[in-house]
C-alpha positions in Angstrom: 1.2 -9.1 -14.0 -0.2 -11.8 -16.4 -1.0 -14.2 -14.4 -3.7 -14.3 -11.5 -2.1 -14.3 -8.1 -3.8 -17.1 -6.3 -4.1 -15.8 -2.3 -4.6 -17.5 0.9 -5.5 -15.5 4.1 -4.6 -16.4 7.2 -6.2 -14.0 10.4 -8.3 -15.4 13.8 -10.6 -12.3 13.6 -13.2 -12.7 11.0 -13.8 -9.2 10.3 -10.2 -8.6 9.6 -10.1 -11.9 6.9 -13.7 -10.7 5.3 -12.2 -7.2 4.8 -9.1 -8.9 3.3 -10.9 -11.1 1.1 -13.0 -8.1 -0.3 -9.9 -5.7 -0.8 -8.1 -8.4 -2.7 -11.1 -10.0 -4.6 -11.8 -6.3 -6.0 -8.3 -6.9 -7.6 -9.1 -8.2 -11.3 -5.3 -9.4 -11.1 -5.8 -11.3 -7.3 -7.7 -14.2 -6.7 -8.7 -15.2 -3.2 -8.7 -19.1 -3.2 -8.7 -19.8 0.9 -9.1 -18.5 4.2 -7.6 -19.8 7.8 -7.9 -19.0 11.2 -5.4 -20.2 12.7 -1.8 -21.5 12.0 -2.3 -25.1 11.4 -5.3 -24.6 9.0 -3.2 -22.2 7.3 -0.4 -25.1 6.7 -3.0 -27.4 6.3 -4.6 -25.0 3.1 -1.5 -24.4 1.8 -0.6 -27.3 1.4 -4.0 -28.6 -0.3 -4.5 -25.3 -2.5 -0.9 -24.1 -3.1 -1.6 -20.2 -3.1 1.0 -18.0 -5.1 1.1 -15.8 -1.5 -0.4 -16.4 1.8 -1.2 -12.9 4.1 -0.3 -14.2 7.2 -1.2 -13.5 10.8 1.3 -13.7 13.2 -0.7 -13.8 16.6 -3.3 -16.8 16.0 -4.7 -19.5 18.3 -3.3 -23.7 18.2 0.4 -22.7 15.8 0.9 -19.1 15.6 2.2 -16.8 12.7 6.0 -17.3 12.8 5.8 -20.9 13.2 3.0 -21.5 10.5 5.8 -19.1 8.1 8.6 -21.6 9.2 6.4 -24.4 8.4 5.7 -22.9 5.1 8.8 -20.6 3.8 11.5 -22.0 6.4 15.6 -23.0 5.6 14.1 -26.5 5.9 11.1 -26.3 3.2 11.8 -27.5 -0.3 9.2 -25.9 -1.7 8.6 -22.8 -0.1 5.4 -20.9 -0.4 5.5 -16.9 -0.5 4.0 -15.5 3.1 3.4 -12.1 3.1 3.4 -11.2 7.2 0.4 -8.6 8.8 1.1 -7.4 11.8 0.3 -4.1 14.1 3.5 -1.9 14.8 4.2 -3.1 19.0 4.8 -6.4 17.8 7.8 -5.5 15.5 9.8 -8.2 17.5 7.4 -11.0 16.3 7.7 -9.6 12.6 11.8 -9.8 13.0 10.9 -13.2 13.9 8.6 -14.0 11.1 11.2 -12.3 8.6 14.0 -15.2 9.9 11.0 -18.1 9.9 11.1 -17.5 5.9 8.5 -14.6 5.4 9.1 -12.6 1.9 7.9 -9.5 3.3 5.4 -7.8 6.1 2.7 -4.8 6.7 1.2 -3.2 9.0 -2.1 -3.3 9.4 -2.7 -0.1 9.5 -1.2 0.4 5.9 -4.1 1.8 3.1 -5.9 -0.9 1.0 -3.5 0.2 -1.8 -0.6 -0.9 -0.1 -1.5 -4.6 0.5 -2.6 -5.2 -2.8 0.8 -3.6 -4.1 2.6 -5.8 -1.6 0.8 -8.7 -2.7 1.8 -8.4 -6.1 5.3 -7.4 -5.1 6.3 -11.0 -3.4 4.3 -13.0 -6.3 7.2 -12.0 -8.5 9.6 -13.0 -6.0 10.7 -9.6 -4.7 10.5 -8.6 -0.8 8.7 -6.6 0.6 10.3 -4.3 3.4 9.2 -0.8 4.5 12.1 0.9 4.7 11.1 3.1 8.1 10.0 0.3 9.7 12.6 -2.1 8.7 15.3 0.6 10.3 13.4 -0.2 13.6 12.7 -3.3 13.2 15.9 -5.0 12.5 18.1 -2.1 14.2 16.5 -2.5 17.5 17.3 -6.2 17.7 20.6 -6.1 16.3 22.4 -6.7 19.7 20.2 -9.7 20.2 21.0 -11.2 17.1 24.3 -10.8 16.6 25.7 -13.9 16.0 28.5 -16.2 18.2 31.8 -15.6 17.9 32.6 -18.5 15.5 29.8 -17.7 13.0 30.6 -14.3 12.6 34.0 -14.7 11.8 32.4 -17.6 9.2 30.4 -14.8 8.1 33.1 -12.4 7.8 34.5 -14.4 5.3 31.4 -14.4 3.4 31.2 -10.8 3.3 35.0 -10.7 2.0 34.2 -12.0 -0.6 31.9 -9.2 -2.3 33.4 -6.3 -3.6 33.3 -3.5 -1.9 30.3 -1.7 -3.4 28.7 -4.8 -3.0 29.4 -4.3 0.2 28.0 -1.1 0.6 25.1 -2.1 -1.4 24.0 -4.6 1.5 24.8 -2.1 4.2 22.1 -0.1 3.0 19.9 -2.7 2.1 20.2 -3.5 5.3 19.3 0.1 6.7 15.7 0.0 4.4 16.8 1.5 1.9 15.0 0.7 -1.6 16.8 0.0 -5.0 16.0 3.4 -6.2 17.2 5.0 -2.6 20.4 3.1 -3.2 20.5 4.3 -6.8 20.3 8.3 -5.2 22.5 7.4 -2.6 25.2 5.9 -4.3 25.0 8.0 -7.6 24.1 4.7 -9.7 21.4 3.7 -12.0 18.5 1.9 -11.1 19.3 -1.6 -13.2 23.1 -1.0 -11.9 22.1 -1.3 -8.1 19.7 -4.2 -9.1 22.3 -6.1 -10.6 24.2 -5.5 -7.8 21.5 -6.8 -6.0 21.9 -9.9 -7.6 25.3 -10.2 -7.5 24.8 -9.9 -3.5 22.1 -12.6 -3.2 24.1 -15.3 -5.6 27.6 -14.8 -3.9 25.9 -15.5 -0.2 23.5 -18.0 -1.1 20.8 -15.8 0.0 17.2 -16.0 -1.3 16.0 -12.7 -0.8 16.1 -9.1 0.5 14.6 -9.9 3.5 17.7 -12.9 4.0 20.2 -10.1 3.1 18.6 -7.7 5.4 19.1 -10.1 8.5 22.5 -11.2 6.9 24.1 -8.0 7.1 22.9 -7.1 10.4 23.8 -10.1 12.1 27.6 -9.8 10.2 27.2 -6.6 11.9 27.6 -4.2 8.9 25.2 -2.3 10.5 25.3 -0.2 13.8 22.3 -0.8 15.8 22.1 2.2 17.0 21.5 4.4 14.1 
């Protein structure tokens, strides 16, 4: 990247923002330009210092994770702010939550230093950020939940009709975690092919992201929830 990637964190536990701060400050391509400790001082700081990406919390004190995300990244914002969401592995259903409040992406916190740098960099360039074993759980295991009304999923069904069908297929498994170069073995495609197809996907259903598409297919129930 050429630019620095201006981050906000956004954690209740010191220790876990001072460790943040000194993983991405090490960075010579990061810049840490704010911390919060709670959800409304997040808004409140993203508002005044405009970060590239915010590493967000979800489980913090006065306005929690999701809702702080909504605030910043939601349907309703004009100008969104990238929130990358933290969160530990039992709480997958708040990070499901988070992923529909706006959030480009999420982590564990368990992951390797090397990972939330990466996944920092990733969402500053307006990609997602979805590990694909996790995102099988994660999504799958809701997918009853979330299915949508009767009405809106026939409204949806016409908005899947109108991809092609390798498009089609395309979201499936974008759906199921898979990445672009997954798809690309998968499918027997190249790697540019699947991300225009990619694209394609996104413009055609008004979609901003992978992490959109991912809860678009499943709740238009191209996937099974069970596998």
């Amino acid at each position: 990247m050429t630019n620095t990637v201006r981050v906000l964190v956004c954690d209740d536990q010191e220790l876990v923002r001072a460790g943040y701060v000194t993983i991405i400050g090490a960075q010579p391509d990061l810049e840490v330009v704010g911390e919060a400790a709670d959800g409304h001082a997040a808004v409140r700081a993203a508002a005044r210092l405009r970060p590239d990406v915010v590493v967000m919390d979800i489980r913090m004190p006065l306005l929690d994770g999701i809702e702080a995300t909504r605030l910043l990244a939601g349907p309703a914002v004009t100008d969104p702010v990238k929130v990358l969401v933290v969160t530990t592995f039992n709480l997958d259903e708040y990070v499901y939550e988070a992923l529909r409040a706006g959030a480009s992406g999420f982590l564990l916190k368990d992951s390797p230093p090397r990972e939330l740098v990466q996944g920092i960099r990733t969402v500053a360039l307006g990609e997602s950020l979805l590990a694909p074993a996790v995102t099988r759980q994660l999504v799958g295991r809701f997918a009853d939940r979330i299915r949508p009304a009767e009405a809106r999923g026939a409204a949806r069904a016409g908005a899947v009709s109108a991809l092609a069908p390798r498009e089609t297929e395309v979201l499936a498994l974008i759906a199921e975690g898979l990445s672009n170069a997954e798809i690309a073995e998968r499918m027997v495609l190249s790697r540019e092919t699947v991300k225009t197809y990619v694209s394609r996907i996104l413009t055609k259903l008004g979609l901003r992201d992978r992490v959109q598409a991912v809860v678009f297919a499943h709740r238009a129930g191209l996937v099974d929830a069970r596998d």
